[in-house]
LUMVEXVO-280727 format. One record per residue (C-alpha): residue number from 1; residue in three letters; x, y, z. Coordinates in Angstrom, 1 decimal, always signed. Layout:
r num->NUM	residuo->Ala	X->X	Y->Y	Z->Z
...
This chain:
r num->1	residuo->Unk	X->-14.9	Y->-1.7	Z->+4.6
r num->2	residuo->Unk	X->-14.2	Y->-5.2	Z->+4.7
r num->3	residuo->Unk	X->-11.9	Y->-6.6	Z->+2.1
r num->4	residuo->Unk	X->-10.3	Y->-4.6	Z->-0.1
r num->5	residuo->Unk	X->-8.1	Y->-5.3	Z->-3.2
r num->6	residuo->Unk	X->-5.9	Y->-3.1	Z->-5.7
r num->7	residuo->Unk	X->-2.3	Y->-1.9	Z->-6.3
r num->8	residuo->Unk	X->+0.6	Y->-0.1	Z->-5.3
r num->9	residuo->Unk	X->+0.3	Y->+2.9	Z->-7.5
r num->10	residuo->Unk	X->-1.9	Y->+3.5	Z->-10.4
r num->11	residuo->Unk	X->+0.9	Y->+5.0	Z->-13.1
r num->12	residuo->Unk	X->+2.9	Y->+2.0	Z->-14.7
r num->13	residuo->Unk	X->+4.1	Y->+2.7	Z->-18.1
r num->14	residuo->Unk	X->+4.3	Y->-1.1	Z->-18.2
r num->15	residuo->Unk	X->-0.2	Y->-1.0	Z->-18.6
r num->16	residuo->Unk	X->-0.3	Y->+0.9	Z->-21.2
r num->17	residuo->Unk	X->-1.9	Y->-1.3	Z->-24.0
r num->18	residuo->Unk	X->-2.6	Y->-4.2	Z->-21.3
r num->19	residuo->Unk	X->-4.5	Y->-2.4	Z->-18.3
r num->20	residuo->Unk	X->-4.7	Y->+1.1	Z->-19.8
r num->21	residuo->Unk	X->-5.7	Y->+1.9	Z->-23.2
r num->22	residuo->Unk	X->-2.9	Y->+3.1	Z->-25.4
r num->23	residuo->Unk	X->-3.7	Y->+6.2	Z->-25.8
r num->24	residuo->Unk	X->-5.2	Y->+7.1	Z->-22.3
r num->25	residuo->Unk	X->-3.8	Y->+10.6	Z->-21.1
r num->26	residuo->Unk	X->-1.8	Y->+10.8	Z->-17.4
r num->27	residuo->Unk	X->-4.2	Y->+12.6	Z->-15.8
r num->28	residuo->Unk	X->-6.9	Y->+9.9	Z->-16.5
r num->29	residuo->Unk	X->-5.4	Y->+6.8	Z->-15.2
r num->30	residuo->Unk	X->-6.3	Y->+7.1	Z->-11.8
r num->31	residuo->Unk	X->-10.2	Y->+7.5	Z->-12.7
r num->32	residuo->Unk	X->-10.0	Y->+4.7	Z->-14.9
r num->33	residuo->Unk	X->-8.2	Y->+2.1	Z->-12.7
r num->34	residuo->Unk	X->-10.8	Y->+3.2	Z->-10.1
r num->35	residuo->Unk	X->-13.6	Y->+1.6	Z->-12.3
r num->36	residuo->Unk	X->-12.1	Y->-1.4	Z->-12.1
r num->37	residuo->Unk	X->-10.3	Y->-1.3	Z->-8.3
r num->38	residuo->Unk	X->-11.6	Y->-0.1	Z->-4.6
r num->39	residuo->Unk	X->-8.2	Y->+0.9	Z->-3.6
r num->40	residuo->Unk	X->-4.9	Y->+2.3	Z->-4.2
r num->41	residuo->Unk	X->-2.1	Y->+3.2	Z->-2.2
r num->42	residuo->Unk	X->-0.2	Y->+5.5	Z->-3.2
r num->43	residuo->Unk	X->+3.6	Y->+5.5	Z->-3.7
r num->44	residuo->Unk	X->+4.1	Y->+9.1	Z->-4.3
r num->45	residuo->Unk	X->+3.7	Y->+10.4	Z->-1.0
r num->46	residuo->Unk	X->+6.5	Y->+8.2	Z->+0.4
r num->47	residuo->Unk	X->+8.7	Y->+10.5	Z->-1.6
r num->48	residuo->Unk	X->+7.0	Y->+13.7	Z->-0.6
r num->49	residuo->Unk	X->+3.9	Y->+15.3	Z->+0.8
r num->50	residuo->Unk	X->+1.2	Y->+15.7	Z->-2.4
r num->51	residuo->Unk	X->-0.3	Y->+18.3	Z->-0.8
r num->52	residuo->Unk	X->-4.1	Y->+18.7	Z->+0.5
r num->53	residuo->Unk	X->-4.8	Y->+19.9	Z->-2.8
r num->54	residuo->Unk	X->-3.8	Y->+17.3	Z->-5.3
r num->55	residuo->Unk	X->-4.9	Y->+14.5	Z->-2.4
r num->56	residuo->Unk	X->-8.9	Y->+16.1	Z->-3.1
r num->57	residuo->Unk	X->-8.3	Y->+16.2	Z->-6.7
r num->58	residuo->Unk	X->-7.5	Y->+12.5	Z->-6.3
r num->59	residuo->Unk	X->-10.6	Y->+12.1	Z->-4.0
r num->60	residuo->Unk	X->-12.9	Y->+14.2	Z->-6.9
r num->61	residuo->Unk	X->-12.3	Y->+11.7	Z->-9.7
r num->62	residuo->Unk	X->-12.9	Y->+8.6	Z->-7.8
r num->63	residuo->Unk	X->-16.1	Y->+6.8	Z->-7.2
r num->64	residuo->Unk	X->-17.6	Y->+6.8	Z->-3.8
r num->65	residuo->Unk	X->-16.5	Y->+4.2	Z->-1.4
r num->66	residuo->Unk	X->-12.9	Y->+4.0	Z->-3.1
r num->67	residuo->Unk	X->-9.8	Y->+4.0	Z->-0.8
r num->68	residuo->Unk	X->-6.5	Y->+5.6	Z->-1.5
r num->69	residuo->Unk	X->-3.6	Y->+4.1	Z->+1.3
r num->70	residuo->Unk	X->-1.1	Y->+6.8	Z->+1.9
r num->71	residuo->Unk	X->+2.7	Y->+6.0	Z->+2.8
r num->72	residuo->Unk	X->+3.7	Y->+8.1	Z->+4.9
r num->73	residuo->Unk	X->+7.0	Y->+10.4	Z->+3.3
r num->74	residuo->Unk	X->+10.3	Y->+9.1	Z->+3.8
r num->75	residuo->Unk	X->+11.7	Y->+12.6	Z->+5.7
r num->76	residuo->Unk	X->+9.1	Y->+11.6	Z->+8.4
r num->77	residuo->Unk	X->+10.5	Y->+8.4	Z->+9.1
r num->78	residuo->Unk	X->+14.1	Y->+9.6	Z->+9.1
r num->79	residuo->Unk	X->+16.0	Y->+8.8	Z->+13.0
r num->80	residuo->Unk	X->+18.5	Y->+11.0	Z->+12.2
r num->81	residuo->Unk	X->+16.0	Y->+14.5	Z->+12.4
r num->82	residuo->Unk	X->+13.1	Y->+13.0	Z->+13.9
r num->83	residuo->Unk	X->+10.1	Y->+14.6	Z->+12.5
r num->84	residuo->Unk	X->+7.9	Y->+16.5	Z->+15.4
r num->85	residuo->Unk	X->+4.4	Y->+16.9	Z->+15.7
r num->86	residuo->Unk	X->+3.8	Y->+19.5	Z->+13.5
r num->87	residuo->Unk	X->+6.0	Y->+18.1	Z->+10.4
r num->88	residuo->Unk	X->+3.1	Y->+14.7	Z->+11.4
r num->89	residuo->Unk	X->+0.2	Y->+16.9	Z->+11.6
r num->90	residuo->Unk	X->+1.2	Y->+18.9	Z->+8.3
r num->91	residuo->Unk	X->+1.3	Y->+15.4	Z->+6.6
r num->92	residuo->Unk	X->-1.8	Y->+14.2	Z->+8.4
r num->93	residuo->Unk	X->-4.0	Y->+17.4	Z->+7.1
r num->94	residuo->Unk	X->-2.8	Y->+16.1	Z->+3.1
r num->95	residuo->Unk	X->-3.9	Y->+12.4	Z->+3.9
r num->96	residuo->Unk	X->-7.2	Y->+13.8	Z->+5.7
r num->97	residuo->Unk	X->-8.0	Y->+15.8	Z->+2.4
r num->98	residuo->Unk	X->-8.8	Y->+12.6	Z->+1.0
r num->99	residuo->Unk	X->-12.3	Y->+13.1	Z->+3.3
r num->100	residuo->Unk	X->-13.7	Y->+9.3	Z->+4.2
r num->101	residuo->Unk	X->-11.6	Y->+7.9	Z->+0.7
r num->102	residuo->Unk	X->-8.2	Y->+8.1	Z->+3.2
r num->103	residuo->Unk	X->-7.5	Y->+4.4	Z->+4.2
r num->104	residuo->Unk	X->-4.7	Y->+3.3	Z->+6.1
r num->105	residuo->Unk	X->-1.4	Y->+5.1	Z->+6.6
r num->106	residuo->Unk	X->+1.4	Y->+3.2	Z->+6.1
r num->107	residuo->Unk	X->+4.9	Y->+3.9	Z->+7.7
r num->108	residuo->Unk	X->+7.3	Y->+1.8	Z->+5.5
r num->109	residuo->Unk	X->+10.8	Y->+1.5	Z->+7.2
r num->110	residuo->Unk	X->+14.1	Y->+0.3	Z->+4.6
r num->111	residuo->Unk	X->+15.9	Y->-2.7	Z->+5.7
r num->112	residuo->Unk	X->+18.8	Y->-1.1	Z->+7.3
r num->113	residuo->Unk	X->+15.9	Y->-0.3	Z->+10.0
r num->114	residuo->Unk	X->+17.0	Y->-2.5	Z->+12.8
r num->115	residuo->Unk	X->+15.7	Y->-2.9	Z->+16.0
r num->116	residuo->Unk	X->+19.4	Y->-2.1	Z->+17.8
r num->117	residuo->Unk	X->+19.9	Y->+0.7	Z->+16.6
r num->118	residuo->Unk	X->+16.2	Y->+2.6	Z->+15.9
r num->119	residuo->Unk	X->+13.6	Y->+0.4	Z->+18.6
r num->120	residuo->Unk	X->+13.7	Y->+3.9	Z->+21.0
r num->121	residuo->Unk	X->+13.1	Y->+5.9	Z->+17.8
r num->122	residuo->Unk	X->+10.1	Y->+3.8	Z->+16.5
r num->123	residuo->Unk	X->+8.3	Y->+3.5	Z->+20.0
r num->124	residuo->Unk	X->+8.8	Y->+7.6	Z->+19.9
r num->125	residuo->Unk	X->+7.8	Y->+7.9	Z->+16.8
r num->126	residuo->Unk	X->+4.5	Y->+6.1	Z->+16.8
r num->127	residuo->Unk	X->+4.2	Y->+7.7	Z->+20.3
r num->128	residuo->Unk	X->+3.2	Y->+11.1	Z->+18.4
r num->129	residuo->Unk	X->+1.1	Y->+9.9	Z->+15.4
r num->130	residuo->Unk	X->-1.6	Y->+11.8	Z->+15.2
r num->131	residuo->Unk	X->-5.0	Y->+10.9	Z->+16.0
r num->132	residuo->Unk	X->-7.8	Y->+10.3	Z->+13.8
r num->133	residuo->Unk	X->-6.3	Y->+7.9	Z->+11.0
r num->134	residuo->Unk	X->-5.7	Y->+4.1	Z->+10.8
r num->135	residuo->Unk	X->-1.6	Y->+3.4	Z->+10.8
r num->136	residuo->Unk	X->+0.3	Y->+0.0	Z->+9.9
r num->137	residuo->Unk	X->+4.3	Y->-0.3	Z->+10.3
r num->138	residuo->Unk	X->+6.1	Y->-2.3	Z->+7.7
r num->139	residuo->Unk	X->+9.4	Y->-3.6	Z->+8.8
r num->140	residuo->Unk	X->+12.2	Y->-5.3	Z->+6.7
r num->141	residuo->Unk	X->+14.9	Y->-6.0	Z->+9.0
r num->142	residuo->Unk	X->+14.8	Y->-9.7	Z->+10.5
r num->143	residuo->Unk	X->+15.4	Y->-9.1	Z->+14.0
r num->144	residuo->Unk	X->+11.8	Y->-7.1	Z->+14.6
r num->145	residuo->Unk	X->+10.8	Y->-10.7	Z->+14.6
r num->146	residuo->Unk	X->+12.8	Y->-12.6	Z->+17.2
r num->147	residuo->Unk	X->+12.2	Y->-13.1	Z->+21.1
r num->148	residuo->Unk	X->+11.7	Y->-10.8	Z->+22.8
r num->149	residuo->Unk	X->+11.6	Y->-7.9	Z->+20.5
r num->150	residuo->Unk	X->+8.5	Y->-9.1	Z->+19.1
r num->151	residuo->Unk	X->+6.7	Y->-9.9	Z->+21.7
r num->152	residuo->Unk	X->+7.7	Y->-5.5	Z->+22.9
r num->153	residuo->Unk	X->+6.5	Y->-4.7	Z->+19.2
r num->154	residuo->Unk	X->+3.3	Y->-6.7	Z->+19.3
r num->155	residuo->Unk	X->+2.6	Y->-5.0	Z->+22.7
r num->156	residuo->Unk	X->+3.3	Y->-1.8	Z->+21.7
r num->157	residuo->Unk	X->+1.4	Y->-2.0	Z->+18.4
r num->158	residuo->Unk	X->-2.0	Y->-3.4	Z->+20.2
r num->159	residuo->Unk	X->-1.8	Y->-0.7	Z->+22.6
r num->160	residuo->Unk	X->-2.1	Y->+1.9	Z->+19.7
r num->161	residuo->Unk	X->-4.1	Y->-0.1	Z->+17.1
r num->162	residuo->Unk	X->-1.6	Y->+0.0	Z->+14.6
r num->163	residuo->Unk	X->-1.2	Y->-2.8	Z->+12.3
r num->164	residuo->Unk	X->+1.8	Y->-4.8	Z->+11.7
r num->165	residuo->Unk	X->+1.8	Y->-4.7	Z->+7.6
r num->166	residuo->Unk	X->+1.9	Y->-8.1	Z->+6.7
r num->167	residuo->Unk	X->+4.7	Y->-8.2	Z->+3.9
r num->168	residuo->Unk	X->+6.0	Y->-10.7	Z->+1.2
r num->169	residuo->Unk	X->+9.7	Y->-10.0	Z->+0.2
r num->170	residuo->Unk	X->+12.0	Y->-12.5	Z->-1.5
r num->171	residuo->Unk	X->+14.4	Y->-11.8	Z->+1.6
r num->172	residuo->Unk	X->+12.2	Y->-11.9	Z->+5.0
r num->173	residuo->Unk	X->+9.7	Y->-13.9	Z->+6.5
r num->174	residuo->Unk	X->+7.5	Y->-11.6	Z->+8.0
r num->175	residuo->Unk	X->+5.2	Y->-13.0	Z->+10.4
r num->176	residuo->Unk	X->+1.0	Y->-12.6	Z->+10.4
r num->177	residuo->Unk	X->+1.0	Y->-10.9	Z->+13.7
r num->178	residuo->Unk	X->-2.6	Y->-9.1	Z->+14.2
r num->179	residuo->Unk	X->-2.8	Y->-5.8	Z->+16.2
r num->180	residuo->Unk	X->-4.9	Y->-3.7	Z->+15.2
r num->181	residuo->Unk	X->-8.7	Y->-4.0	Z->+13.9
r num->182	residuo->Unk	X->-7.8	Y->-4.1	Z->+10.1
r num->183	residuo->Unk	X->-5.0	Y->-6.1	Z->+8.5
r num->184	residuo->Unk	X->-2.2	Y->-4.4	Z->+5.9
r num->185	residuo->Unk	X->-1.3	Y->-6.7	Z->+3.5
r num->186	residuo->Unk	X->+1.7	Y->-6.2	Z->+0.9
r num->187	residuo->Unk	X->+3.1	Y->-8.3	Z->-2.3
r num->188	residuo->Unk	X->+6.3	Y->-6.8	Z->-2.8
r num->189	residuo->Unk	X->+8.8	Y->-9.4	Z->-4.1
r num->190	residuo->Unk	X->+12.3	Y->-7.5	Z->-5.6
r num->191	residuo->Unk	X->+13.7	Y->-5.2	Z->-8.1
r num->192	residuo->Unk	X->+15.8	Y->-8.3	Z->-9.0
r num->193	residuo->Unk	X->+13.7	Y->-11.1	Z->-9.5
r num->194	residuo->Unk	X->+11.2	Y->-9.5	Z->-11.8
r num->195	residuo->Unk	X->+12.7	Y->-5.9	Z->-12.9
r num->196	residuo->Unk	X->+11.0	Y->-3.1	Z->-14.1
r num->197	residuo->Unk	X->+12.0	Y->-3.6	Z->-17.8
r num->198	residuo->Unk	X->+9.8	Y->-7.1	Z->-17.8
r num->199	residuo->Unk	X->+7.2	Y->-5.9	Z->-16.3
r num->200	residuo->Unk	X->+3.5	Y->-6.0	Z->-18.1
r num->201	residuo->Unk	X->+3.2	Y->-9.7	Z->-18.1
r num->202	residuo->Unk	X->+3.5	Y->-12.4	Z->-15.3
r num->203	residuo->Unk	X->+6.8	Y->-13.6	Z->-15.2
r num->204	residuo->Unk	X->+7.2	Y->-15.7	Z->-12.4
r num->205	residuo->Unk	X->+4.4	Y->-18.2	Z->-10.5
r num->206	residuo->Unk	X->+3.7	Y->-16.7	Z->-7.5
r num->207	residuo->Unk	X->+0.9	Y->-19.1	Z->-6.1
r num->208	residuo->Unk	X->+2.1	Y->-20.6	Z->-3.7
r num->209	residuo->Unk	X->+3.0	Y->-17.0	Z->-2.1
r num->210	residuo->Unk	X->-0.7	Y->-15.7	Z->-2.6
r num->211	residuo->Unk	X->-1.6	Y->-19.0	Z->-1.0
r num->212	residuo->Unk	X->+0.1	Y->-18.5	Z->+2.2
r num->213	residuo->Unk	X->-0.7	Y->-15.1	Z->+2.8
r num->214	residuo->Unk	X->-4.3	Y->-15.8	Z->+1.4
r num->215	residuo->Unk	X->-5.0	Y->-18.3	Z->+4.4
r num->216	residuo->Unk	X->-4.3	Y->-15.7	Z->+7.3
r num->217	residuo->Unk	X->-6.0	Y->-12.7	Z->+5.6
r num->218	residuo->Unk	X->-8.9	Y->-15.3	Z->+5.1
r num->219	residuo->Unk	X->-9.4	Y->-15.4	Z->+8.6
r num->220	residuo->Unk	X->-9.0	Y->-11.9	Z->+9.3
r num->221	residuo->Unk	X->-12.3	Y->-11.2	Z->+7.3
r num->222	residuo->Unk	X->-14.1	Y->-13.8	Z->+8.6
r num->223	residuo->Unk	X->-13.2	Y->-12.5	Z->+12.1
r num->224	residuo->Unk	X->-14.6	Y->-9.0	Z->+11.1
r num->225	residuo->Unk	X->-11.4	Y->-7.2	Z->+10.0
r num->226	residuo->Unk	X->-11.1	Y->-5.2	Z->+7.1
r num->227	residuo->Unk	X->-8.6	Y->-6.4	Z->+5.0
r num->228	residuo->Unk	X->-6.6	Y->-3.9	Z->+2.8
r num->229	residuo->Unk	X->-3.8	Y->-5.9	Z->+0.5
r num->230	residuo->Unk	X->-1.7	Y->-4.2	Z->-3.0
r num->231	residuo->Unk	X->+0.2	Y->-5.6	Z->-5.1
r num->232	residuo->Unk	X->+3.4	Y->-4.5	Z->-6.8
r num->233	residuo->Unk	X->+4.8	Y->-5.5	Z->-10.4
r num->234	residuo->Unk	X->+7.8	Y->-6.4	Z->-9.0
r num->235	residuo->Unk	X->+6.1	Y->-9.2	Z->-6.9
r num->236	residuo->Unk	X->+5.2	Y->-11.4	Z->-10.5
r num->237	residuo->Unk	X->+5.5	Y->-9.0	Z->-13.4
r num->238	residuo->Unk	X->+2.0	Y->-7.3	Z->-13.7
r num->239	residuo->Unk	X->+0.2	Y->-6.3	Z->-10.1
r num->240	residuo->Unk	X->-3.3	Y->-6.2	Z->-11.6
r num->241	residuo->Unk	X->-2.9	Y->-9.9	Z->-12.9
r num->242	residuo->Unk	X->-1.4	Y->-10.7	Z->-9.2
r num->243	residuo->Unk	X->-4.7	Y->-9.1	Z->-7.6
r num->244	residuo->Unk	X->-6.9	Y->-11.3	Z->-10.0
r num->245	residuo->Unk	X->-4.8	Y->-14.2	Z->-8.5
r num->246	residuo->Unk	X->-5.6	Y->-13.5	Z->-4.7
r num->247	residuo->Unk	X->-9.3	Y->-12.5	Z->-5.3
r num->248	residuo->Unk	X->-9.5	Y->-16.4	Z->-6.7
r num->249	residuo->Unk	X->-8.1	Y->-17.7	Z->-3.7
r num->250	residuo->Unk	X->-10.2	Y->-15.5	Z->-1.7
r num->251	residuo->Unk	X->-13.2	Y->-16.7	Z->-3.5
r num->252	residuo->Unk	X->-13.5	Y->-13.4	Z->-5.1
r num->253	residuo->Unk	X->-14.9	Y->-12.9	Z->-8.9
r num->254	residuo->Unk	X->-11.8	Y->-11.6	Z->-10.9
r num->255	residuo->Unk	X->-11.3	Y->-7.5	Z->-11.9
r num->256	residuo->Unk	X->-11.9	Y->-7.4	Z->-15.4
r num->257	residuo->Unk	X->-9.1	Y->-6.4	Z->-17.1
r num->258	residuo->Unk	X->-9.4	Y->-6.9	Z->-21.1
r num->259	residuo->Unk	X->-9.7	Y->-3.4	Z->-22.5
r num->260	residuo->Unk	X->-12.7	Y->-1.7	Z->-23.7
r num->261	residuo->Unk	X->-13.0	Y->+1.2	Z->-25.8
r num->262	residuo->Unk	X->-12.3	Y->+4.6	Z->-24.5
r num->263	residuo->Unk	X->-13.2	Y->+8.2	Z->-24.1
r num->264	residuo->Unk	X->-10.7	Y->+10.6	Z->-22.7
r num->265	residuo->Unk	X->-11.8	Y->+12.3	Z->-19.8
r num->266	residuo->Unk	X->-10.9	Y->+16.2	Z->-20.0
r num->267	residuo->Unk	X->-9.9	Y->+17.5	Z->-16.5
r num->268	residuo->Unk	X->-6.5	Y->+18.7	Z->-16.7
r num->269	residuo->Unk	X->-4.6	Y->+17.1	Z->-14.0
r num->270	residuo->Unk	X->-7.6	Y->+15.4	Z->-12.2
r num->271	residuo->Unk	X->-5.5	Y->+12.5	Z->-11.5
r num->272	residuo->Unk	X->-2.2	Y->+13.5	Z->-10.8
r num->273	residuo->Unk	X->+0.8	Y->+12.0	Z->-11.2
r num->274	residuo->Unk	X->+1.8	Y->+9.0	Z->-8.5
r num->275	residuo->Unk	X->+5.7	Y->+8.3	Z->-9.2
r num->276	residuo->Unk	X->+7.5	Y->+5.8	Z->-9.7
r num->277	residuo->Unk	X->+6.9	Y->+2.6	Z->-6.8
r num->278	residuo->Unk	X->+10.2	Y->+1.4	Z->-5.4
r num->279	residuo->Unk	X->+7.8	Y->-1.5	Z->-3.5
């Protein structure tokens, strides 16, 4: 797959008349943003399961070779009713729908996730992952990445292939720890810093950030890894703009952007809804 570029979720209001024509219908976003982009990932399912069918629907109105990144739903990744291997494989059967569009599968854990408290549950946990799908692990809590609890987690993550997602937040250096054959990379920033009611525009200089992470992923590729990395609004204002910026430092020709004229597309529903992104 090699190196792969796009953002997280395809449904901001904040495109409309900047990314997205104005008057694009819902159900045609995601087949227009896949013109432009090779991947997705998609928030949605972090909040629940889309279902098998919606996931093909998804698949049918996207070009061949696109990838959609699933995040794994939240109820999955809760220690307090661990989810057992059916719950997984139910989840699993939604992302495989997707046929060879499904990309990674991302379990994203909240910061109160800490390794005192929840290490037994997330060695468990990614202990009964099914089989037959690529999986990276996001973490936000700092101690993940202290001695020796990251040199257990790096283990434990190469043993199973499972990536460590590579993430910028305003809060947490997270380090660029490889473990599995493909990296998962993340721009993420804060609901603080650059809120959802500024978003549409760039609204903070994120260069030096891109730059850092750019230099690692860089590597990665040359070293034969696919490279998977989305962008949120919330890291600079507008994710597609933020995309445009790491392609350049990965000497990659920009996504075109400017808006051309439109045609709606008439399959009710044929992209879904994704939800909002919470990052």
């Amino acid at each position: 797959m090699g190196l792969r570029t796009g953002c997280s979720s395809w449904t901001s209001e904040a495109w409309r008349g900047r990314f997205y024509p104005v008057g694009i219908a819902d159900p045609d976003r995601l087949r227009y943003y896949a013109r432009r982009f090779d991947t997705v990932e998609v928030d949605a399912s972090y909040y629940r399961d889309p279902g098998p069918g919606r996931a093909r629907r998804w698949a049918s109105v996207t070009p061949d070779g696109f990838t959609f990144a699933m995040k794994m739903p939240r109820e999955l990744l809760d220690p307090g009713h661990p989810a057992g291997p059916e719950a997984l494989g139910r989840f699993l059967t939604t992302a495989r729908a997707l046929g060879p569009k499904l990309g990674p599968i991302l379990l994203q854990f909240p910061p109160s996730f800490s390794p005192r408290r929840h290490e037994a549950f997330l060695d468990a946990l990614l202990g009964r992952l099914p089989s037959g799908a690529r999986y990276a692990v996001e973490l936000r809590h700092a101690d993940w990445f202290t001695a020796p609890r990251l040199g257990r987690l790096k283990e434990r993550l190469g043993e199973l292939g499972i990536a460590l997602a590579w993430s910028y937040l305003t809060f947490l250096d997270v380090p660029a720890v490889l473990t599995a054959d493909f990296v998962y990379l993340r721009f993420i920033g804060d609901h603080t810093t650059v809120p959802a009611s500024v978003h549409g525009e760039i609204r903070i200089d994120r260069t030096e950030a891109v730059r850092r992470w750019a230099a690692p992923a860089r590597e990665a590729d040359r070293g034969g890894r696919d490279v998977f990395a989305y962008f949120n609004n919330h890291f600079a204002g507008f994710a597609p703009e933020s995309v445009n910026l790491f392609r350049r430092e990965m000497g990659l020709p920009p996504i075109p952007i400017a808006l051309p004229a439109w045609t709606t597309l008439s399959r009710p529903d044929a992209g879904g809804e994704d939800g909002p992104s919470p990052g």
